[in-house]
ChimeraX commands (.cxc) that place a marker at each C-alpha (Angstrom):
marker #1 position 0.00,0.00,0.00 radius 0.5
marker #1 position 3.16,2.41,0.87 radius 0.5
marker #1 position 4.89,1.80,-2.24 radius 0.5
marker #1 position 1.64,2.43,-4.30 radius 0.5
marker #1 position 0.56,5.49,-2.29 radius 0.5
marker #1 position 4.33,7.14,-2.73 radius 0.5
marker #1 position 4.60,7.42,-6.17 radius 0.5
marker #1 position 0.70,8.72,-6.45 radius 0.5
marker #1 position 2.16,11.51,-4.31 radius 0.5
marker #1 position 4.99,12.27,-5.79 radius 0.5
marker #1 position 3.36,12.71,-9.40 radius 0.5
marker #1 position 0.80,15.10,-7.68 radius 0.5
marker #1 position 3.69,17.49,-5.95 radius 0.5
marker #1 position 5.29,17.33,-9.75 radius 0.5
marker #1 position 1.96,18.15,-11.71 radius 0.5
marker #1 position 1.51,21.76,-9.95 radius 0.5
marker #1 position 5.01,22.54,-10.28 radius 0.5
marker #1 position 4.94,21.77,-14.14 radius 0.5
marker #1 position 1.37,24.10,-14.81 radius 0.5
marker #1 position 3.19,26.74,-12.40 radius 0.5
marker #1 position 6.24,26.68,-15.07 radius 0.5
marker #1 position 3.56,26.83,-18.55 radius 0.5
marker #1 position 1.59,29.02,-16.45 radius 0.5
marker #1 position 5.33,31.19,-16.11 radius 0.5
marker #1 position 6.26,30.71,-19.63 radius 0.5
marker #1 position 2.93,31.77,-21.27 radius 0.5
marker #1 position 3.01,34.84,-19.25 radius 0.5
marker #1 position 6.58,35.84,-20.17 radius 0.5
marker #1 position 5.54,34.89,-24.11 radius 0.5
marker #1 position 2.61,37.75,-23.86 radius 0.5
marker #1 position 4.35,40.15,-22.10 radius 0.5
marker #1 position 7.47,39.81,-24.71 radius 0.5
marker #1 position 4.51,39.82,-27.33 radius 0.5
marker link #1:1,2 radius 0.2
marker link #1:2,3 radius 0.2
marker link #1:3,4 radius 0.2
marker link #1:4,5 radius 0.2
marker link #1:5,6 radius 0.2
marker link #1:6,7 radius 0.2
marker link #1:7,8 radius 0.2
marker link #1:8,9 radius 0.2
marker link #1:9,10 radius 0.2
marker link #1:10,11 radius 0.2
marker link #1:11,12 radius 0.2
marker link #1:12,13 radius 0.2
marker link #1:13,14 radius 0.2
marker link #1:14,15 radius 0.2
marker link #1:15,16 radius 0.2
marker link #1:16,17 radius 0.2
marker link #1:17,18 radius 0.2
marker link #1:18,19 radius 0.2
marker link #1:19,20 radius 0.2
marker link #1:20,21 radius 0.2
marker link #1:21,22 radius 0.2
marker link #1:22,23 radius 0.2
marker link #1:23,24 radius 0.2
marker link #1:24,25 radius 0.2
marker link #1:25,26 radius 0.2
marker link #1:26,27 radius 0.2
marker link #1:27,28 radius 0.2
marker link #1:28,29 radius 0.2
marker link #1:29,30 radius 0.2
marker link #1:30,31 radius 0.2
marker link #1:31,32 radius 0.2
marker link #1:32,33 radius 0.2
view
């Protein structure tokens, strides 16, 4: 149950981290634009 639960929580502390960078990058892309 451990070993199935970790990597379930380590793929959900990586997903917000990832939209927080597109979020970043499409921001800097329409301010540059």
């Amino acid at each position: 149950m451990l070993m199935d639960a970790q990597p379930r929580m380590k793929k959900l502390h990586m997903y917000p981290k990832r939209i927080a960078s597109t979020n970043t990058m499409h921001s800097s892309t329409h301010l540059y634009r």
